[in-house]
C-alpha positions as CSV (number, residue, x, y, z in Angstrom):
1,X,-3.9,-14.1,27.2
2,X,-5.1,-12.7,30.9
3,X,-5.6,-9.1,31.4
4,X,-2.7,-8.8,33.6
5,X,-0.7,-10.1,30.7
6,X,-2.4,-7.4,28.1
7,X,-1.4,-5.1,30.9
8,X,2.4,-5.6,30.6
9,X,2.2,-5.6,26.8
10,X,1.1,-2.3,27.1
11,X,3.6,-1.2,30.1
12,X,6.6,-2.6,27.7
13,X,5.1,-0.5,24.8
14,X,4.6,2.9,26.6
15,X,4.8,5.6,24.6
16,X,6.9,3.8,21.6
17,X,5.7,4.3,18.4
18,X,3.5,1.2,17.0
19,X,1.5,0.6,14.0
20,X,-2.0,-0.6,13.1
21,X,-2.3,-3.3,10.3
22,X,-3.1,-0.3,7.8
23,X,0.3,1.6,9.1
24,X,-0.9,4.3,10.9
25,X,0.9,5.4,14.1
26,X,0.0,5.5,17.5
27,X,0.9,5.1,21.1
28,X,-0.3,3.0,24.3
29,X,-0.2,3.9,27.8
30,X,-1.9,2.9,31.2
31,X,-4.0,4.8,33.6
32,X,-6.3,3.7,36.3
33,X,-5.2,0.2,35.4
34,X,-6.9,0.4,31.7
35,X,-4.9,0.5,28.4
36,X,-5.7,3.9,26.5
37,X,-4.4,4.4,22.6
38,X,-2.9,7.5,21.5
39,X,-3.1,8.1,17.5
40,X,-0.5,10.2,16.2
41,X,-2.4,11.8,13.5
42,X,-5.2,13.6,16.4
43,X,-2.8,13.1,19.2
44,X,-6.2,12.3,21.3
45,X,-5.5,9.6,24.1
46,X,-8.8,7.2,23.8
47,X,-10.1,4.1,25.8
48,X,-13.4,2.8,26.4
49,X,-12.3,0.9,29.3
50,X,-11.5,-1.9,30.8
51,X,-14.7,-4.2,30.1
52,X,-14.1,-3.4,26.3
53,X,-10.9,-4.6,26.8
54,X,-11.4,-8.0,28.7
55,X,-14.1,-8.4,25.9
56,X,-11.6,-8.0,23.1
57,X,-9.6,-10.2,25.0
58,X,-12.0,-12.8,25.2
59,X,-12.7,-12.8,21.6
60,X,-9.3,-12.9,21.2
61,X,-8.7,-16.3,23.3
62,X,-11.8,-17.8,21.3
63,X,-10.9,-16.8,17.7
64,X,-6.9,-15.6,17.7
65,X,-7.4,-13.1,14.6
66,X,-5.1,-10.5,14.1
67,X,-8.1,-8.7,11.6
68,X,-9.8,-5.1,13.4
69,X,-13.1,-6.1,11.8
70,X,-13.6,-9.6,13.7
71,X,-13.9,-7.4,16.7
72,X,-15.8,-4.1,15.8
73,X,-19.0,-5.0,18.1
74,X,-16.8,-5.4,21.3
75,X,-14.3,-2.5,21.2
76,X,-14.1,0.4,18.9
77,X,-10.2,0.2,19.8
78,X,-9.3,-2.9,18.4
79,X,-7.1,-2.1,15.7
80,X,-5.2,-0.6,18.2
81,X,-5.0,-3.8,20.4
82,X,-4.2,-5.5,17.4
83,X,-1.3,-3.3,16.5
84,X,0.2,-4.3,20.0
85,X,-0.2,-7.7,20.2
86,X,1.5,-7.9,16.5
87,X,4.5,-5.8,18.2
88,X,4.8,-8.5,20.8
């Protein structure tokens, strides 16, 4: 998966409801060309950017889990990403 390609996941997605793995709500949305996560429980839009986020995707490429934890040292968002690819 390319960047570009993570990019129009999220554009598809905006502002629908998604889930983690553990079922908890949240939203996705784009700005200045960089996915950021909105959880419904703190309703608190958080990103930290987009080199977390090609280095998720890299991992991602190399490994294809689905589980947050195999990508806790690149991006404290991941169960996030994770939710959104598993909606795709």
């Amino acid at each position: 998966m390319t960047y570009e390609e993570l990019l129009e996941l999220a554009r598809r997605y905006e502002g629908e409801a998604l889930e983690t793995v553990t079922g908890k709500k949240f939203t996705v949305g784009i700005y200045l060309d960089c996915p950021f996560f909105t959880p419904e429980s703190s309703g608190n839009g958080q990103s930290d950017g987009r080199k977390a986020a090609e280095r998720f995707l890299a991992r991602y490429n190399e490994i294809g889990s689905l589980r947050p934890g195999d990508y806790s040292t690149v991006t404290r968002n991941a169960s996030y990403y994770i939710g959104l690819l598993r909606r795709a």
